[in-house]
C-alpha positions as CSV (number, residue, x, y, z in Angstrom):
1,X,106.4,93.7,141.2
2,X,103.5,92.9,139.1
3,X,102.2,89.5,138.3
4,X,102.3,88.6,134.7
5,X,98.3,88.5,134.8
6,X,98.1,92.4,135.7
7,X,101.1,93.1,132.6
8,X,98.6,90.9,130.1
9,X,95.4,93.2,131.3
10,X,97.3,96.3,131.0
11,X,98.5,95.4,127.5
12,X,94.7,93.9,126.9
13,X,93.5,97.5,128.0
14,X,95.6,99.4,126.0
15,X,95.0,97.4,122.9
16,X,90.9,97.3,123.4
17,X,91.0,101.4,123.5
18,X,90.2,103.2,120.1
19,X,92.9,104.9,118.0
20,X,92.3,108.0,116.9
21,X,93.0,108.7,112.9
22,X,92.2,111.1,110.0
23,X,91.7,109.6,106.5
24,X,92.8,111.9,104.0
25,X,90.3,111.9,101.6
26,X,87.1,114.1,101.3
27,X,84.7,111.1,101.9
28,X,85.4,110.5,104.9
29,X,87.1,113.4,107.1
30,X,85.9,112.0,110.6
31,X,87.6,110.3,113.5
32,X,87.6,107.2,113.0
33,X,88.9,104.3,115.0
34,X,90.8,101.0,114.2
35,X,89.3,97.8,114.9
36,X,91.4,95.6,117.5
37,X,90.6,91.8,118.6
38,X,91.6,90.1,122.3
39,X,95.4,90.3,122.9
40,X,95.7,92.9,120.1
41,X,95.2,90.9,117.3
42,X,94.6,93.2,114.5
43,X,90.9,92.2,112.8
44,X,90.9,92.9,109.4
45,X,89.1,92.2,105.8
46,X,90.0,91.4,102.4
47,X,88.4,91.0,99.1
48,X,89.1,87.7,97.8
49,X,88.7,85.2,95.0
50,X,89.3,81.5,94.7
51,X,88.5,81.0,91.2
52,X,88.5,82.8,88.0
53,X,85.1,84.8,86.9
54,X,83.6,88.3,86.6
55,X,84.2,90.3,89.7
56,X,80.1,90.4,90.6
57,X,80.4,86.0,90.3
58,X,83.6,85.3,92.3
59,X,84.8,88.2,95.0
60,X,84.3,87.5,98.6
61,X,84.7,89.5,101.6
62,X,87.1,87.7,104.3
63,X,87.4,88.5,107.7
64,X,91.0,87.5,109.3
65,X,92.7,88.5,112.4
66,X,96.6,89.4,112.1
67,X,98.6,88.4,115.5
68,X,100.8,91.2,117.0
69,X,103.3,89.7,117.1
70,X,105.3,90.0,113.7
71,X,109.0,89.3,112.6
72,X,111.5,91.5,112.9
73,X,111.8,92.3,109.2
74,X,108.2,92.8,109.0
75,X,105.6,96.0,109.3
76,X,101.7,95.8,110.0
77,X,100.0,98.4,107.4
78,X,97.0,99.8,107.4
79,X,95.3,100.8,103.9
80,X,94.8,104.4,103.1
81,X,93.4,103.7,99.9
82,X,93.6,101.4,96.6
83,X,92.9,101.9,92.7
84,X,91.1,99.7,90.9
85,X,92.9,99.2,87.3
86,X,91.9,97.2,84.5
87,X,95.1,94.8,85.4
88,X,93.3,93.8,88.5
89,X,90.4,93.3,86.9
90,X,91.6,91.0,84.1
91,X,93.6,88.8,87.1
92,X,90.4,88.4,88.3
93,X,89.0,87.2,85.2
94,X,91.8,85.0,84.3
95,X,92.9,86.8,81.3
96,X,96.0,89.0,82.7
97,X,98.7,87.9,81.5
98,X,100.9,87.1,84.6
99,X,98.5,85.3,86.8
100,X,99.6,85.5,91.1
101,X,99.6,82.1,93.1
102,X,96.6,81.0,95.2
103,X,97.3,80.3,98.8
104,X,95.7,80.0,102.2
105,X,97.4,82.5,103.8
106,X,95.0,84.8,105.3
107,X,92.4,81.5,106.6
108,X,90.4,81.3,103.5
109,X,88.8,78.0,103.2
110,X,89.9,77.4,100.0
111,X,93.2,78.8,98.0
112,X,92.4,82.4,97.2
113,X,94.0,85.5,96.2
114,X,93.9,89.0,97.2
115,X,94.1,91.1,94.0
116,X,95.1,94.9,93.7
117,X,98.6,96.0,92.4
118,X,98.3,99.0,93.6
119,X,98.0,101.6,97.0
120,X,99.2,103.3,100.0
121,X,99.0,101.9,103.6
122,X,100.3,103.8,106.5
123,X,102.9,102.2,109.1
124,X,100.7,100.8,112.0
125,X,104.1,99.2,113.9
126,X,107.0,97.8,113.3
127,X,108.7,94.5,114.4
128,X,111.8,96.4,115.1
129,X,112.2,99.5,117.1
130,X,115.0,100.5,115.2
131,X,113.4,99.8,111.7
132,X,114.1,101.9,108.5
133,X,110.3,102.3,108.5
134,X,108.4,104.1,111.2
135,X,105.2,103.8,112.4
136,X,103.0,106.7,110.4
137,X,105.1,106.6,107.6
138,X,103.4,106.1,104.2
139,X,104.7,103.1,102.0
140,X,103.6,101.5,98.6
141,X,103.6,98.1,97.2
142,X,107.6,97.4,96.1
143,X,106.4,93.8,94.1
144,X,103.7,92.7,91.9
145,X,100.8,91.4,92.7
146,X,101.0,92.5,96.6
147,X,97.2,92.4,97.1
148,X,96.1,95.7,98.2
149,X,92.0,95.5,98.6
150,X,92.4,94.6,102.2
151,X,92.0,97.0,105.2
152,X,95.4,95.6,106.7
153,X,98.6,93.5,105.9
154,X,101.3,92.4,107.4
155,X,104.6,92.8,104.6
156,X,108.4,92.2,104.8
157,X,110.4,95.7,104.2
158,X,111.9,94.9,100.8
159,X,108.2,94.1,99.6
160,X,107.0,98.1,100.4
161,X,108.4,101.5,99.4
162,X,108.4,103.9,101.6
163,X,107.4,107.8,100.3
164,X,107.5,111.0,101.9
165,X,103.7,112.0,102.3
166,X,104.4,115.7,103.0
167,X,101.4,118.0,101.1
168,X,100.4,114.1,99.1
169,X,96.6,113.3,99.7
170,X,96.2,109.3,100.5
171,X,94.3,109.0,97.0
172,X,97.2,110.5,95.1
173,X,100.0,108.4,96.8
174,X,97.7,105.5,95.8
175,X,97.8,106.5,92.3
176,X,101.3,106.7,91.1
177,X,102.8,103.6,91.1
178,X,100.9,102.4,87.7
179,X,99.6,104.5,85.0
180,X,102.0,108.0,85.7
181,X,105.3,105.6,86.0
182,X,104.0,103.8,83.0
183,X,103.9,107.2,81.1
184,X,107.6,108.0,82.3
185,X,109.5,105.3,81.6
186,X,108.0,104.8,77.9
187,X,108.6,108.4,77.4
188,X,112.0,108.1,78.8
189,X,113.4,104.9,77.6
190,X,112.1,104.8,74.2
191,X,112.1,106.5,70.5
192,X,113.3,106.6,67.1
193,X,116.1,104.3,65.4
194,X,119.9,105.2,66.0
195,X,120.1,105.2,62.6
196,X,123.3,103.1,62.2
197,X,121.5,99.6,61.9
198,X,120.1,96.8,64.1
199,X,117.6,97.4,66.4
200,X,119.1,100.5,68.3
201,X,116.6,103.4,69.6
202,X,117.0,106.7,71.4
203,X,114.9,107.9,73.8
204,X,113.1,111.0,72.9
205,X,115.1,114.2,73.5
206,X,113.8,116.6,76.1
207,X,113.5,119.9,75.0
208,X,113.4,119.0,71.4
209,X,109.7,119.3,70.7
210,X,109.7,115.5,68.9
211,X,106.7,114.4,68.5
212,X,104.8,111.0,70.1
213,X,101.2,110.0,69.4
214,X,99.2,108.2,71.6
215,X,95.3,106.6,71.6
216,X,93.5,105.6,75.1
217,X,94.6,109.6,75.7
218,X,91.6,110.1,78.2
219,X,93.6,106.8,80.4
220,X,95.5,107.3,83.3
221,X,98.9,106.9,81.3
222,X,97.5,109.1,78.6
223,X,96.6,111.9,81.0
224,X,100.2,111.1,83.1
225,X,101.8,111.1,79.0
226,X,100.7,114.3,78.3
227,X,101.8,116.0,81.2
228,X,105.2,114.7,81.5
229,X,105.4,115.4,77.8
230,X,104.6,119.1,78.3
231,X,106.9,119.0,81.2
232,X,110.1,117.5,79.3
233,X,109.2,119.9,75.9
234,X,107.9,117.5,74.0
235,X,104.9,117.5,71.8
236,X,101.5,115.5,71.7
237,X,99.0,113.8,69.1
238,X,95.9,112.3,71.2
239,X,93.3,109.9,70.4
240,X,90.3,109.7,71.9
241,X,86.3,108.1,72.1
242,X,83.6,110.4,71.3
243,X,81.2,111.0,74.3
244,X,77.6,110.5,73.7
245,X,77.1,114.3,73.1
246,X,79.4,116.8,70.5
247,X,79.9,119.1,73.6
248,X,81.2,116.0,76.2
249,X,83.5,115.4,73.4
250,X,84.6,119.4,72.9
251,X,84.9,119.3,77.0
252,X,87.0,116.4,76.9
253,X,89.3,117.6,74.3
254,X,89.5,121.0,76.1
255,X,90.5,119.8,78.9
256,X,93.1,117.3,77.6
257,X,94.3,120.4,76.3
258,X,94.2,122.4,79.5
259,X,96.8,119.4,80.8
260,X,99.1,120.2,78.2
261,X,97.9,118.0,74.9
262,X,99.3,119.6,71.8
263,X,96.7,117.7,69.7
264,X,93.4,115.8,70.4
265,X,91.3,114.2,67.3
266,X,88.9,111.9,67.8
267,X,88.9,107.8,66.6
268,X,86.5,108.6,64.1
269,X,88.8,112.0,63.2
270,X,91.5,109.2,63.5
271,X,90.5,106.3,61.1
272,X,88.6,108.5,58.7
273,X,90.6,108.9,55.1
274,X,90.9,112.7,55.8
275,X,93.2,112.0,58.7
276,X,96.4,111.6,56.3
277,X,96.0,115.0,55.2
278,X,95.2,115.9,58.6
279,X,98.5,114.6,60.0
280,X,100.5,116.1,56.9
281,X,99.0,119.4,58.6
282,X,100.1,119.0,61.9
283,X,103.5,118.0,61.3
284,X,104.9,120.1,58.6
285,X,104.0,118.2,55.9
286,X,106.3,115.4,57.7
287,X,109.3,117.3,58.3
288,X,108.6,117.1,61.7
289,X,109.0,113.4,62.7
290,X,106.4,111.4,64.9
291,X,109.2,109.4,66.7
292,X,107.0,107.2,69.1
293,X,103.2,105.7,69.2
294,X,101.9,104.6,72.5
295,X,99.2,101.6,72.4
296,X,96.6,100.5,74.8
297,X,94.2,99.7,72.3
298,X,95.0,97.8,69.6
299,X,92.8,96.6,66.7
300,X,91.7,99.6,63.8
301,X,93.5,102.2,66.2
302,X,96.8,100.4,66.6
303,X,97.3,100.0,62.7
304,X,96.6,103.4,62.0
305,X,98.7,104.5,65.1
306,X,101.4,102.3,63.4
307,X,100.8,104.4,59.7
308,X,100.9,107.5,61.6
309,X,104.4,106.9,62.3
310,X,107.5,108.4,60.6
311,X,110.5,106.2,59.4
312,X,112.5,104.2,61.8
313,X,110.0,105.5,65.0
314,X,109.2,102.9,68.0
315,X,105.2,101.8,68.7
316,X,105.2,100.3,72.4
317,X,102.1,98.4,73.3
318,X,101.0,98.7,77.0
319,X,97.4,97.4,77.1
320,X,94.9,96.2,74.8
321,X,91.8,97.5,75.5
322,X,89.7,96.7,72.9
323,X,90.5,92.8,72.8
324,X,91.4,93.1,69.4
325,X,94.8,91.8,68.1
326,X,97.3,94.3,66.3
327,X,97.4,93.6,62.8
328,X,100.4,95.6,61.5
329,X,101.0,95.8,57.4
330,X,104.4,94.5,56.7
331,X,105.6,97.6,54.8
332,X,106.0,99.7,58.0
333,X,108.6,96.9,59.4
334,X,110.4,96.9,55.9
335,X,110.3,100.1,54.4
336,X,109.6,102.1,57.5
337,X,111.6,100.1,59.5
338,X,109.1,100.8,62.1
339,X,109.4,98.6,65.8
340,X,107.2,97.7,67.4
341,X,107.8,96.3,71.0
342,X,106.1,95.6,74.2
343,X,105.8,97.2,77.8
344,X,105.3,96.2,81.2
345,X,105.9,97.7,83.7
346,X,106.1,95.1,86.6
347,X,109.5,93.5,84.3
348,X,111.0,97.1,84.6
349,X,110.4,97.5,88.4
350,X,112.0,94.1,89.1
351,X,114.9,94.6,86.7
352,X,115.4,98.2,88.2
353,X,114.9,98.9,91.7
354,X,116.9,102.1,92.4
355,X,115.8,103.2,89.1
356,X,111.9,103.4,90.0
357,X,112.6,104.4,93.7
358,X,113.8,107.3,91.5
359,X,111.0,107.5,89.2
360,X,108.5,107.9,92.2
361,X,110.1,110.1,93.7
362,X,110.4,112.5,91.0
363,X,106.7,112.0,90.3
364,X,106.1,112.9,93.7
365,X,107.9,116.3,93.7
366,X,105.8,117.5,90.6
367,X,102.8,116.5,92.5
368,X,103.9,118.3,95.8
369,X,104.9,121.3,93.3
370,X,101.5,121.0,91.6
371,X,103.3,120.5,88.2
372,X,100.9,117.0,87.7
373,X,97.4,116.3,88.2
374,X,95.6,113.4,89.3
375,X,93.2,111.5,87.2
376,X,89.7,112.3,87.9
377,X,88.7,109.6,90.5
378,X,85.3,107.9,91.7
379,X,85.7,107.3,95.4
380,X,84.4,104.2,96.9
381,X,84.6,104.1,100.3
382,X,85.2,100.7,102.6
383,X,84.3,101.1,106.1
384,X,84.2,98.2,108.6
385,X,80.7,97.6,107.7
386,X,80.8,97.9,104.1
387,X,79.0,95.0,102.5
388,X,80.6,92.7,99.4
389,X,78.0,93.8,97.6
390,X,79.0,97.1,97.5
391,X,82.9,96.8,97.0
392,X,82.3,93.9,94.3
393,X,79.6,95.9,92.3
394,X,82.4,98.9,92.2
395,X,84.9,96.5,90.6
396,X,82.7,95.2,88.2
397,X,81.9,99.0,87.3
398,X,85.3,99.4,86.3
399,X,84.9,97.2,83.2
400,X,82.0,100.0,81.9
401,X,83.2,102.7,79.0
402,X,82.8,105.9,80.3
403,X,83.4,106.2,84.1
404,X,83.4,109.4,85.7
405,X,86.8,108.7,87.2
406,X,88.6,105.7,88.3
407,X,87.4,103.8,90.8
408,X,89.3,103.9,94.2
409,X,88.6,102.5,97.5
410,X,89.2,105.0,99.9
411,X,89.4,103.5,103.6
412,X,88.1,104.7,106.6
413,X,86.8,103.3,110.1
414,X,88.3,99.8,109.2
């Protein structure tokens, strides 16, 4: 019989030896290996922040080491990859509006938090052998605020969501648990009046051609809006920025059009007085009813979003890019009767589980069947010996106008 010694230098052995992987992701299509600490302790690294500031002032990289031995309700993930969204970047700054808790969990010297909402980790191990989730299955964050700029994590099973990863790329099962399920539910849930009083709505039919007008249509909802839209028969007006030349801006609104956009006019198209005429043309002189508006702006663009509707549609607010509070004329809520309401999408997920396991898993059948495209991304990748300087100079990037995609950490030899 062996001694316990010789069992612990086998296990040691095993543990030491590198694992071969394959990131999915064009940056980085080498073998890479995962790093692993005395008895198998996992080493790992997180971006963290203690205190409220710009991204460039207060991230931190954190090395940790994760022991392997975890409950038996538990998994140890690996990250494939992780978006960074303007959410994150506002938690950062203090200004989001749902703020997480800071805690010492990981052996920070002082209470910090891990942000990123959003990603895709693969199944490392389980603590159970007979575990719903297998090792090198693909899961996403199931709550808010799970903290997903880290190369590893140890989570309960009800806090991840597993997804079949069959023909997904890592950066695309990354990307669908934000902006394209934001798109569907507003587009499924909500729409014009009822008609027979209070504050009933319908949802906008599909197949009926309706209308819904959107600004922020270059986002990562208003891409994900416009397809869906085309997908259900529905019909799209979209805002968007000029670029800083007249051809960016014809590009842009080609290929917003190329995705399925019915419409696209820009802001200054949008605010200008000739827009009312404009809109008259577009909608058969308004028989054809704009039955929903879709804000991420506010300001100028969410009042005339608001005048753009027609009587008794639904505005929802989802963002407010421009910092600018929505002034809305009190003739649309009387003689419109024009509602406006408020969306978010962490509330939604909470209050309807099976209904967004749902959700992603119809977005990830018209990805796998090449029906939906991915925003245009800006890859970032985090290796083992990527430096804070890096990682923390991408995040701050993601506060600049014109990006050439969004940003994403893409992981590899971590």
């Amino acid at each position: 019989m062996l001694s316990r010694s010789h069992h612990s230098l086998r296990a040691l052995s095993r543990t030491g030896r590198a694992l071969a992987v394959r990131i999915d992701s064009p940056l980085s299509q080498q073998t890479v290996r995962r790093k692993s600490g005395p008895y198998g302790y996992t080493q790992a690294k997180a971006l963290v922040f203690s205190k409220n500031g710009e991204p460039s002032d207060v991230l931190q990289l954190h090395t940790f080491s994760i022991s392997p031995s975890i409950s038996s309700k538990s998994v140890l993930l690996r990250s494939l990859a992780a978006p960074i969204n303007p959410a994150d970047i506002n938690t950062i700054q203090g200004t989001y509006g749902s703020q997480p808790s800071f805690t010492s969990l990981i052996g920070t010297s002082s209470p910090s938090v891990i942000p990123g909402n959003e990603g895709v980790f693969e199944v490392v191990s389980t603590g159970d052998p007979a575990s719903p989730i297998r090792k090198g299955d693909w899961v996403i964050p199931a709550v808010a605020q799970f903290g997903t700029w880290r190369t590893h994590a140890v989570a309960e099973l009800d806090q991840v969501l597993k997804i079949d990863k069959e023909g997904l790329r890592a950066t695309q099962a990354a990307t669908i648990s934000v902006n394209p399920s934001t798109a569907y539910r507003i587009l499924r849930a909500y729409g014009p009046s009822t008609g027979v009083g209070g504050i009933g709505m319908r949802p906008l039919e599909v197949g009926s051609g309706e209308w819904f007008i959107q600004n922020g249509a270059n986002s990562g909802v208003g891409r994900a809006a416009i397809q869906l839209g085309k997908l259900w028969g529905l019909r799209s007006i979209n805002i968007v920025r000029e670029r800083s030349s007249p051809e960016e801006t014809e590009a842009l609104k080609a290929e917003l059009i190329g995705l399925g956009a019915d419409v696209v006019v820009t802001e200054t198209q949008f605010l200008s007085r000739e827009w009312r005429d404009q809109l008259a043309e577009i909608t058969n002189k308004g028989r054809d009813q704009i039955a929903l508006g879709l804000n991420c702006v506010g300001g100028k663009s969410a009042t005339a979003l608001a005048r753009s509707l027609s009587e008794g549609a639904t505005m929802v607010s989802y963002g407010g890019m421009a910092k600018q509070p929505v002034a809305l004329p009190v003739g649309l809520l009387i003689f419109k009767d024009i509602r406006f309401v408020g969306f978010w999408l962490s509330r939604w997920n909470q209050q309807d589980v099976a209904g967004r396991k749902h959700m992603i898993n119809d977005i990830v059948d018209l990805i796998r069947q090449g029906k939906f495209q991915d925003v245009p991304l800006d890859e970032v990748a985090w290796n083992w010996d990527t430096d804070i300087s890096t990682l923390a100079q991408e995040v701050q990037g993601g506060l600049q106008g014109f990006r050439r995609g969004k940003g994403i950490f893409v992981f590899g030899d971590t």
